[in-house]
C-alpha positions in Angstrom: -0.3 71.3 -49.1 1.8 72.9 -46.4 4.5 72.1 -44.2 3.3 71.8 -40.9 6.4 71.9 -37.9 6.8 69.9 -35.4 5.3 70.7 -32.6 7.2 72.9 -30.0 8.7 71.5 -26.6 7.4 72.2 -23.5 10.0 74.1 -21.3 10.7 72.2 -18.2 11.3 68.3 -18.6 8.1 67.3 -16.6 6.1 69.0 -18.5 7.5 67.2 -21.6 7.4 64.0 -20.1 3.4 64.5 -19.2 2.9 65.6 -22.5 5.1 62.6 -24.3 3.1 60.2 -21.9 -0.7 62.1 -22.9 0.2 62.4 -26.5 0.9 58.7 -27.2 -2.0 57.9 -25.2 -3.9 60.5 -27.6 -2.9 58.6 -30.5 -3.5 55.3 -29.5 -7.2 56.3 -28.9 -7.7 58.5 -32.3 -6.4 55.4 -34.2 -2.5 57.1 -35.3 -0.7 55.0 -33.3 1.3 53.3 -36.1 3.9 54.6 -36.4 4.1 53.9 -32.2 3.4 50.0 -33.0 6.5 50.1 -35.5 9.1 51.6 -33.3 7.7 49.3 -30.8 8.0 46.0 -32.6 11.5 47.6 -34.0 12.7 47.4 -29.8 11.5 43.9 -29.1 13.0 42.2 -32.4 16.1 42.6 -34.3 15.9 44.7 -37.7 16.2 41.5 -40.0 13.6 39.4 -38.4 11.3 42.5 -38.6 11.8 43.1 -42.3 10.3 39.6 -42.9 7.0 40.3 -40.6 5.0 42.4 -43.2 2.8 45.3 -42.1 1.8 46.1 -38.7 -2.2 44.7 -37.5 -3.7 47.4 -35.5 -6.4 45.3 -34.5 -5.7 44.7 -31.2 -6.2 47.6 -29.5 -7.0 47.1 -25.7 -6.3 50.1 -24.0 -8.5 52.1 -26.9 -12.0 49.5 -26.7 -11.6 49.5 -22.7 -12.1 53.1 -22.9 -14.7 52.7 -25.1 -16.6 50.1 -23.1 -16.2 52.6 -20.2 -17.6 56.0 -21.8 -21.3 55.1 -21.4 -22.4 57.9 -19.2 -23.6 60.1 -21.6 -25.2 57.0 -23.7 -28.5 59.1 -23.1 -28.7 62.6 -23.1 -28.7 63.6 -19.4 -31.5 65.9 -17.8 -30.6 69.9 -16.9 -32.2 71.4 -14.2 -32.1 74.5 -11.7 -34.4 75.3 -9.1 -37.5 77.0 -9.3 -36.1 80.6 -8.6 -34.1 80.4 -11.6 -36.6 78.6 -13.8 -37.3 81.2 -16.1 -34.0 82.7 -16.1 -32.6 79.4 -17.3 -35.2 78.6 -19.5 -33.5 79.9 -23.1 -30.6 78.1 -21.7 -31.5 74.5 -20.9 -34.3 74.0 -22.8 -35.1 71.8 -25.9 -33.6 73.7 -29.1 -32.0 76.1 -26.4 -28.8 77.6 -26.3 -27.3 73.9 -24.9 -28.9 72.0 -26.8 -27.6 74.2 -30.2 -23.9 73.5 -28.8 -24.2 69.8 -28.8 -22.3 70.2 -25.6 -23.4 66.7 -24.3 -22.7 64.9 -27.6 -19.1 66.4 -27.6 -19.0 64.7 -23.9 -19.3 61.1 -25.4 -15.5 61.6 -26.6 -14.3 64.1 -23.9 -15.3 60.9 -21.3 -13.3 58.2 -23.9 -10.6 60.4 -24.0 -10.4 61.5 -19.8 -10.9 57.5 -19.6 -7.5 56.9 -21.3 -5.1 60.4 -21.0 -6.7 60.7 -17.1 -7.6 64.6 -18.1 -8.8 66.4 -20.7 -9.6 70.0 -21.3 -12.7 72.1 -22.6 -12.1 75.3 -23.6 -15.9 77.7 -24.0 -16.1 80.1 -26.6 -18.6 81.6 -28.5 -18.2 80.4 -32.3 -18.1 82.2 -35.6 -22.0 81.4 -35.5 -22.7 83.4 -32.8 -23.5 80.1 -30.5 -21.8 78.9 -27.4 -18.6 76.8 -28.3 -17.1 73.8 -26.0 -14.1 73.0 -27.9 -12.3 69.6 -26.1 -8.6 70.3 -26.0 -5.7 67.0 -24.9 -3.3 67.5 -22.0 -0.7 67.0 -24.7 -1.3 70.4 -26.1 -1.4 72.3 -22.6 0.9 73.5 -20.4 -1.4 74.9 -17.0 -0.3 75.3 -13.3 -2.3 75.4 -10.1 -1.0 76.7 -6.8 -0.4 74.8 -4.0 -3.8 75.5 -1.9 -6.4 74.9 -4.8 -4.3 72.2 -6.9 -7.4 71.5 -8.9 -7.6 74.6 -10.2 -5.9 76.1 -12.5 -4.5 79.8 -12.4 -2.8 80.2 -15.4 -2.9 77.5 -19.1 -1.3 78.0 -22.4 -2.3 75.9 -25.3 -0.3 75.3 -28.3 -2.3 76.5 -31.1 -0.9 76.1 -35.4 -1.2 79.0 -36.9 -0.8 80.5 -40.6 1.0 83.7 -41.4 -1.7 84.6 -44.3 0.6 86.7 -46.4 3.6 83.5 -47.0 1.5 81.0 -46.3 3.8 79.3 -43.7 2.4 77.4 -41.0 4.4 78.4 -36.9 3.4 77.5 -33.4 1.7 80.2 -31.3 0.6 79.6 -27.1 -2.9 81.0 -26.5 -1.7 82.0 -22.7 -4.2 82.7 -20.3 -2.9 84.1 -16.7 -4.7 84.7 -13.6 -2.2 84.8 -11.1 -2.0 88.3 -10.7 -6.1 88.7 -10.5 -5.5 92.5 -10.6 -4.0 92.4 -14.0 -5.2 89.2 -15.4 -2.9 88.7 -19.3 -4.6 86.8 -22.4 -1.7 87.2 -25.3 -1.0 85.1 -28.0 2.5 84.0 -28.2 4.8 83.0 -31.3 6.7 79.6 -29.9 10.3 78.8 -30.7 11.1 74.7 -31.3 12.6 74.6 -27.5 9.0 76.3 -26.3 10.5 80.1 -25.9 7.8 82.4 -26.5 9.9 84.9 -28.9 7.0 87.5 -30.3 3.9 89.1 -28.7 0.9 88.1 -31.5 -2.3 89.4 -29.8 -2.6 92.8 -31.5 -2.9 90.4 -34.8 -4.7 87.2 -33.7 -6.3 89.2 -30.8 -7.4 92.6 -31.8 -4.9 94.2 -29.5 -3.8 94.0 -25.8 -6.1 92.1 -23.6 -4.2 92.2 -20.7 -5.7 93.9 -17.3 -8.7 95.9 -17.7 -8.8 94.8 -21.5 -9.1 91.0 -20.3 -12.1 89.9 -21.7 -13.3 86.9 -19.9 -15.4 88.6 -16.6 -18.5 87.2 -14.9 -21.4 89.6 -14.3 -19.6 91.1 -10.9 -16.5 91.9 -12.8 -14.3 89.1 -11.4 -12.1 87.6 -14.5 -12.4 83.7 -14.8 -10.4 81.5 -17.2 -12.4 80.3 -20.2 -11.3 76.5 -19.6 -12.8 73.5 -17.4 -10.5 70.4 -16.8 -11.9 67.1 -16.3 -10.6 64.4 -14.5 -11.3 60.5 -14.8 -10.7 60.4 -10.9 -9.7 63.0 -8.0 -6.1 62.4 -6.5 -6.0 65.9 -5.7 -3.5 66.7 -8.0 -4.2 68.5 -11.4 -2.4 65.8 -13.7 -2.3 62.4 -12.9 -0.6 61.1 -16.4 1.0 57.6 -15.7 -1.6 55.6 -13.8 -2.5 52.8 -16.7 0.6 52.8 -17.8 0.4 49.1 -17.4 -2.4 48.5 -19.7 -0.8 51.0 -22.1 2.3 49.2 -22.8 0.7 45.7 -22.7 -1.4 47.0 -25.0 1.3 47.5 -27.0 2.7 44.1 -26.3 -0.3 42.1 -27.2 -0.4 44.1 -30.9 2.9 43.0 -31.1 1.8 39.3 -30.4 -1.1 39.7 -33.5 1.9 41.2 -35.6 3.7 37.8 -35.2 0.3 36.0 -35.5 -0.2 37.8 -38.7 3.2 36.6 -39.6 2.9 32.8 -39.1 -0.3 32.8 -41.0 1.4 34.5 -44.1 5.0 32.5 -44.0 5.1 29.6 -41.3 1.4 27.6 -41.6 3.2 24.9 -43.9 5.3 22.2 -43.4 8.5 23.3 -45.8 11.0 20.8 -46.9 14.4 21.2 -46.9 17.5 19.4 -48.6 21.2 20.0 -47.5 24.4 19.8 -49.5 22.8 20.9 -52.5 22.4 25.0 -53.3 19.3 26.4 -54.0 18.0 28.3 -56.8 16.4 31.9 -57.8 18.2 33.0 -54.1 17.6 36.7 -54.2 19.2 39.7 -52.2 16.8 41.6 -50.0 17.3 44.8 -48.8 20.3 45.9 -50.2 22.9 48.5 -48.6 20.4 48.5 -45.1 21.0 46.9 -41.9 18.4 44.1 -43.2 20.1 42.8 -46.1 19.8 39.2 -46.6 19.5 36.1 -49.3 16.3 34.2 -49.7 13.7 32.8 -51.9 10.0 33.6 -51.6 8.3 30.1 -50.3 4.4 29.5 -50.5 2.5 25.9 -49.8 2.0 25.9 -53.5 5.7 27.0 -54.9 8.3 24.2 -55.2 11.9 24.7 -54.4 14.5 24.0 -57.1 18.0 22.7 -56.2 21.2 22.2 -58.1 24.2 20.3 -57.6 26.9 21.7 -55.5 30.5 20.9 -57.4 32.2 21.6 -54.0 30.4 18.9 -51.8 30.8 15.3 -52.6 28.6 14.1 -50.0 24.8 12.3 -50.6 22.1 15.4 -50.5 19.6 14.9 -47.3 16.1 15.6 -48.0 13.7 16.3 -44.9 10.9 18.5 -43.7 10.2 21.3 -41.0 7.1 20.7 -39.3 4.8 24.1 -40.0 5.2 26.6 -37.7 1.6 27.5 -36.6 0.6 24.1 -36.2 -2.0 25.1 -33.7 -3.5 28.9 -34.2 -6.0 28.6 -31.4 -3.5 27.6 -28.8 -1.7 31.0 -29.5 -5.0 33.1 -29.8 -6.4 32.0 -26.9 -2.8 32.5 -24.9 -2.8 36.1 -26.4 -6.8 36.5 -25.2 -5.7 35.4 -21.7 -3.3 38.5 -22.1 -5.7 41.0 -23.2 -8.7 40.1 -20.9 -6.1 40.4 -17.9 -5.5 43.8 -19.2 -9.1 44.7 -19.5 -9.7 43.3 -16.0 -6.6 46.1 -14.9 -9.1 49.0 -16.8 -11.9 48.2 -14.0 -14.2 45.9 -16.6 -14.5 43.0 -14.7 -13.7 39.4 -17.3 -16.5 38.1 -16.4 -19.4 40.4 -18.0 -17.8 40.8 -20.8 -20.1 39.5 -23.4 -19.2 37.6 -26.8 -19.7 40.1 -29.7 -18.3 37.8 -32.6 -18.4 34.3 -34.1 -15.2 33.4 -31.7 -16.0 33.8 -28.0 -12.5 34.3 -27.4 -12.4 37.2 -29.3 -10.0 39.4 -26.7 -10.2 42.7 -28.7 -14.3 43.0 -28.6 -15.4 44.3 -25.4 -19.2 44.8 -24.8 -19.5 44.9 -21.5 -23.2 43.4 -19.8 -25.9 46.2 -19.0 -25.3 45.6 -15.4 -21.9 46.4 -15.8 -22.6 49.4 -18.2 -24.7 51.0 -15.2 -21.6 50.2 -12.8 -19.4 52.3 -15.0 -22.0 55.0 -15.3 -22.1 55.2 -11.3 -18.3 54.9 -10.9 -17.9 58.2 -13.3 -21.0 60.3 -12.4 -19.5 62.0 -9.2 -16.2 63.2 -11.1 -18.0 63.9 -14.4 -20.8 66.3 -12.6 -18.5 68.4 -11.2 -16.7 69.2 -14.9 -20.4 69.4 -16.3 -21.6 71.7 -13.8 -18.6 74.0 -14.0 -18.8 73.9 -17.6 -22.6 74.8 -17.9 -21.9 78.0 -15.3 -19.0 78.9 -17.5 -21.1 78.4 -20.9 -23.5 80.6 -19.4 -20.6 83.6 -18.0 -19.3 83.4 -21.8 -22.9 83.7 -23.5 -23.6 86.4 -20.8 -20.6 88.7 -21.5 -20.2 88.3 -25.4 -24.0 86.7 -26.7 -26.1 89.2 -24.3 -28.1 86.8 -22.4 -28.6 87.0 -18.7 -28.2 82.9 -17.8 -27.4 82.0 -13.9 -24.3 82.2 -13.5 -24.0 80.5 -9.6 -23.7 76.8 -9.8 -27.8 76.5 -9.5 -27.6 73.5 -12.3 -28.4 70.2 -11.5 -27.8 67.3 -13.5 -29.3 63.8 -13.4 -27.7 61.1 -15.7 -30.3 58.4 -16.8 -28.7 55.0 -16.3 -28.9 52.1 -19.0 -32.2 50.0 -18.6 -32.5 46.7 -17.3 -32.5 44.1 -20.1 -35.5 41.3 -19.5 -33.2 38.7 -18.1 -32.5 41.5 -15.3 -35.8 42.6 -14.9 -37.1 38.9 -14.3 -34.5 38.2 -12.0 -35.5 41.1 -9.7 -39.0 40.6 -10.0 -37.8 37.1 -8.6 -36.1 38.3 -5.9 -38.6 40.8 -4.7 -41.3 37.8 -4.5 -38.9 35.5 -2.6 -38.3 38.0 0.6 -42.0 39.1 0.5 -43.1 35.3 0.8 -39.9 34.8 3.5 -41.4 37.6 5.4 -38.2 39.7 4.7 -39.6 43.1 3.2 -43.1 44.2 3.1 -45.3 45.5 -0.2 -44.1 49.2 0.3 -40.1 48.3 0.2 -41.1 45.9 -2.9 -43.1 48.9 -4.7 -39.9 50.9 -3.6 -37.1 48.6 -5.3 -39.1 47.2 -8.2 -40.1 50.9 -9.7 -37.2 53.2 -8.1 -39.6 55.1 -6.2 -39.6 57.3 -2.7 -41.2 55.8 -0.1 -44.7 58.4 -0.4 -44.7 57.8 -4.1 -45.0 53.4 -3.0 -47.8 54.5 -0.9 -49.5 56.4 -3.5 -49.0 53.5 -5.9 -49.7 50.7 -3.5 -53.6 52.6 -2.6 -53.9 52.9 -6.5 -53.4 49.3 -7.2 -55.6 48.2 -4.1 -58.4 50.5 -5.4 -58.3 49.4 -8.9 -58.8 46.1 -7.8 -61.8 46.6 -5.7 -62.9 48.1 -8.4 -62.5 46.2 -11.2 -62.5 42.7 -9.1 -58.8 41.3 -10.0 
């Protein structure tokens, strides 16, 4: 085991705010958001009351399965292709088995869209692995510092990503920035950097992680004409024409927050409040014990449980007649307070873009806020709403896959963005396919479209393919007599 630092700040306080904001987002989707949920409950109720709660449920995790729900563009492996001029170039490339295909590139994109989804951007650095095989290594805005200039925001000209590193000889783990610097394209600088705790880089690394300078002429990363390209592609989960855009869904973040903290108390009331618990005044109670002793929640009580009874003693000091009564239970109703804490989440979900109505019930209780599945309608919606802003990463991340395994692998891929890329959308359940069938039949019998339109809508064809199909129909039936 080794003793890992803390990771280095960021040197100017916007940075560091973008990258508090990414990295809690970061961990709420990874699932090590704990620690989060603790400080959070720790704000909303005082230090006593939370001593009493228990452990923390993580079960409610809205902002997390909304993402989820969303990430369904690359549900199917989408199709590659260039045109026919570059066919045979491309070939080794895109084909099945090919050099692609080997870097799972579109498998990694199921979590690079979850993760865009929720932190807005994400990052993909291309590499060539130990392996000898392209590499597409996803990298969190948390971890990056990168600057674009003011005509071509969207694009980067210089990154540095914080990197752990281990000095091999002590074994001690330090913070290094892989920095990457095109602003001066006639001496372009790749250096690895030792980082100080305040993010000062203090010591020049490269000739040891690096191999030696790779600065200027020595950069590494060129295309095929020469021209030095940075080996990263951002994605973005929409286009504000900015190059971070870290606080929209900040709403649905805290509230996500704020609803864990209402299954916390939940969770509470079923362990320690779903009895009715007598109570007697003017007598003292027995086996009181002290509870956190020396911190700020010290207190006296007695653990209670439906099927413990209480013992009391006479109190010398009070002369007056004991009073016995009762405390009605404290979760008399759990399904008024599940369903108000559902209303809650589905509101948030409803903020994500997933509209209330198609979600669909994925568990014995209908109102079962933390399970979103959204309909197959719906799942096509969100595979059209991300496509547009999705094919432009994609596209610049196959041209770059193919400048990397063109300078270091050998190959001679296209490197111009000749790619195309066709995402295939989620079928139409039965229920969906009956209902168009319906509603094609309806507006030919009202005169409304004629056979070719129907062929059109019904199999997703052009209009010459409906014609073709149309004549092929009509001439099996003459010929076989239906």
């Amino acid at each position: 085991m080794y003793d890992i630092p803390a990771v280095p700040t960021f040197p100017d306080n916007e940075t560091q705010l973008r990258v508090e904001t990414s990295a809690l987002r970061r961990r709420m989707l990874e699932g090590s958001w704990g620690p989060d949920l603790e400080r959070y409950l720790q704000s909303q109720i005082d230090l006593s009351r939370r001593a009493t709660w228990g452990t923390i449920d993580q079960s409610s995790n809205v902002f997390a399965h909304s993402c989820k729900a969303l990430a369904v563009l690359y549900s199917e492996k989408p199709l590659v292709g260039v045109p026919r001029e570059s066919r045979e170039q491309a070939e080794p490339y895109l084909q099945h088995d090919g050099a692609l295909d080997r870097s799972n590139f579109f498998s990694i994109m199921q979590s690079v869209q979850y993760k865009t989804i929720g932190i807005r951007e994400m990052f993909l650095r291309v590499d060539v692995s130990d392996s000898k095989e392209l590499l597409f290594r996803p990298v969190t805005p948390d971890m990056v510092y990168a600057s674009a200039p003011a005509g071509d925001p969207l694009k980067p000209n210089v990154i540095y990503e914080y990197r752990l590193r281990q000095n091999m000889q002590t074994k001690k783990m330090f913070w290094t920035a892989d920095v990457y610097d095109l602003r001066d394209e006639d001496n372009p600088k790749y250096q690895v950097q030792k980082v100080d705790m305040d993010g000062t880089f203090t010591e020049d690394l490269s000739d040891i992680f690096l191999g030696g300078n790779m600065d200027g002429a020595n950069y590494p990363y060129r295309d095929s004409q020469g021209k030095a390209f940075l080996p990263w592609v951002v994605y973005h989960a929409s286009m504000t024409g900015k190059l971070f855009n870290p606080y929209e869904l900040s709403s649905v973040v805290s509230g996500s927050l704020q609803a864990s903290c209402y299954y916390c108390f939940l969770k509470h009331l079923f362990l320690d409040s779903a009895w009715p618990q007598r109570y007697v005044s003017n007598l003292q109670l027995a086996g009181l014990s002290t509870y956190g002793t020396g911190e700020q929640t010290q207190r006296m009580s007695i653990s209670a449980d439906p099927s413990s009874i209480l013992c009391f003693v006479p109190d010398p000091d009070n002369q007056s007649q004991p009073m016995i009564g009762q405390f009605e239970a404290g979760l008399k109703d759990p399904n008024q307070m599940i369903s108000a804490i559902t209303v809650y989440e589905r509101r948030l979900s409803s903020m994500m873009g997933i509209d209330p109505a198609s979600v669909t019930k994925v568990s014995s209780d209908p109102r079962s806020g933390y399970s979103i599945a959204m309909s197959q309608a719906s799942t096509r919606d969100a595979q059209r709403r991300f496509s547009e802003v999705f094919r432009v990463g994609d596209v610049q991340s196959i041209v770059l896959g193919a400048k990397i395994s063109n300078r270091f692998l050998g190959t001679n891929y296209p490197e111009e963005p000749v790619y195309n890329i066709q995402y295939v959308a989620v079928p139409m359940s039965p229920e969906e396919l009956k209902a168009q069938r319906e509603d094609i039949i309806q507006k030919m019998e009202k005169g409304l479209i004629g056979h070719v339109e129907a062929i059109q809508d019904l199999y997703d064809l052009t209009e010459e393919e409906a014609v073709e199909k149309l004549r092929t129909i009509r001439q099996q039936r003459i010929e076989f007599g239906t």
